[in-house]
Structures are given as C-alpha cells and as structure tokens.
N, C-alpha and C positions, 0 to 999 in steps of 0.2 A: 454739551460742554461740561464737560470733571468739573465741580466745584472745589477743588485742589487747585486747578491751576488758576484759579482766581484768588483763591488763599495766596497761593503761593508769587503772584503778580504785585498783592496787597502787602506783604511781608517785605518783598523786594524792593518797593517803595519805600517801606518803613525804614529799612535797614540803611538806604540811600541818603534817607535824610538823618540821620542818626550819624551817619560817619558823614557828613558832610557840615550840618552844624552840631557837631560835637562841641557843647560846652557852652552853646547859645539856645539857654532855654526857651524865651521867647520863641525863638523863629523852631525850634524842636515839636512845642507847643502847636504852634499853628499850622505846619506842615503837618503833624499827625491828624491835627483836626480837619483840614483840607483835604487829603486824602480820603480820611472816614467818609466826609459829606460825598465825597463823589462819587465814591462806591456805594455809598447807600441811596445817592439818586440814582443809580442803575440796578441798583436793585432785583427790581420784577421786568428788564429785559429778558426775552425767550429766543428770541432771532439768535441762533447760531452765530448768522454772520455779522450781526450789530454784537455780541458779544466777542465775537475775535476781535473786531474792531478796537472796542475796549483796551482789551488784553494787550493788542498790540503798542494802543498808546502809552500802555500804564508801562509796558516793557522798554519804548523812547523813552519816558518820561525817568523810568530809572537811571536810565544810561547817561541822561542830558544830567539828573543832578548827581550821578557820581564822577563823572568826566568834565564836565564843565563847569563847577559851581567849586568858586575857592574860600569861605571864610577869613576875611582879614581880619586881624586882631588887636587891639588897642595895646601899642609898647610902653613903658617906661617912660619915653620922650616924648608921649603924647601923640605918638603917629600910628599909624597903623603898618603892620606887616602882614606883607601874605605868605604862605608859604606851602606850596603846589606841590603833590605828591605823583610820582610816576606816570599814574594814570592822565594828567594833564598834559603830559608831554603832547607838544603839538599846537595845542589850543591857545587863541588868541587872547589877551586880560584885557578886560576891558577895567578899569581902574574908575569909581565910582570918583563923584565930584564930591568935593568939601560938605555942600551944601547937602547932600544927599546922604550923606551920613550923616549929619547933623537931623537932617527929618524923620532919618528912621531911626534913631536912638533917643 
C-alpha cells in the first residue's frame, strides 16, 4: 500500500473538517487531534487488506463530514442559524436540542 494514499486519505479528513467547522476552533481543535490519534493507532498495520480497510473508512468518514455535518451559528438574536451549502442537498437536519447546545458550549 503507497503511503500517499494514506497521506492523502489523512489530508482529506483534514480538509473536511476544516470547511466544515470553519470558524469553530474548539471542535477544529479536536477533530484534527482525533484524526492524528487514529491514524497513529494504526500505525504499524501491514495487512494490505486491514489497511484498505482503513482507507476506506477514513474515505466514509470524509464524505459523512463534508455532506452531512452543518455548523449552526449563534445570530444576533441569540438563536442559532444553519445555513447548508449545495453539497447537503438531500440530506435530512436533524436540529440539535436547546439543552444540547447548551452542554457543549
């Protein structure tokens, strides 16, 4: 297995979360360090096919957070607004509870 396209699987993650919480350090923060960790526990895998494996999830994993994950953002009136680009077309919002934004903020 090319260690490019693991680069390149690892980068594609990056760039996912990066235009996804754009402008939310925090969670910018913990997805890049989330990422790092799990690629560094697979690390000293050799298995071809436990490393497609990988590859393939890492290659879901981009696609679920560039298509499925919207940033809502705190307005003026103290509400939050979402606001979904092209790529979500389709996809169902699941619209977080009061309460739940309140625990992770």
């Amino acid at each position: 297995m090319a260690r490019g396209e693991v680069l390149s699987a690892y980068r594609a993650l990056l760039r996912a979360t990066r235009k996804s919480f754009a402008g939310d350090t925090t969670m910018l923060n913990a997805s890049a360090a989330e990422i790092r960790k799990k690629f560094e526990e697979n690390r000293q895998v050799t298995s071809e096919a436990e490393i497609q494996r990988h590859l393939e999830e890492a290659c879901e994993a981009s696609h679920f957070i560039s298509t499925m994950i919207v940033q809502a953002k705190l307005n003026d009136r103290g509400g939050y607004e979402v606001k979904p680009d092209k790529v979500h077309a389709g996809a169902t919002l699941e619209v977080p509870s009061e309460e739940m934004l309140r625990k992770s903020g």
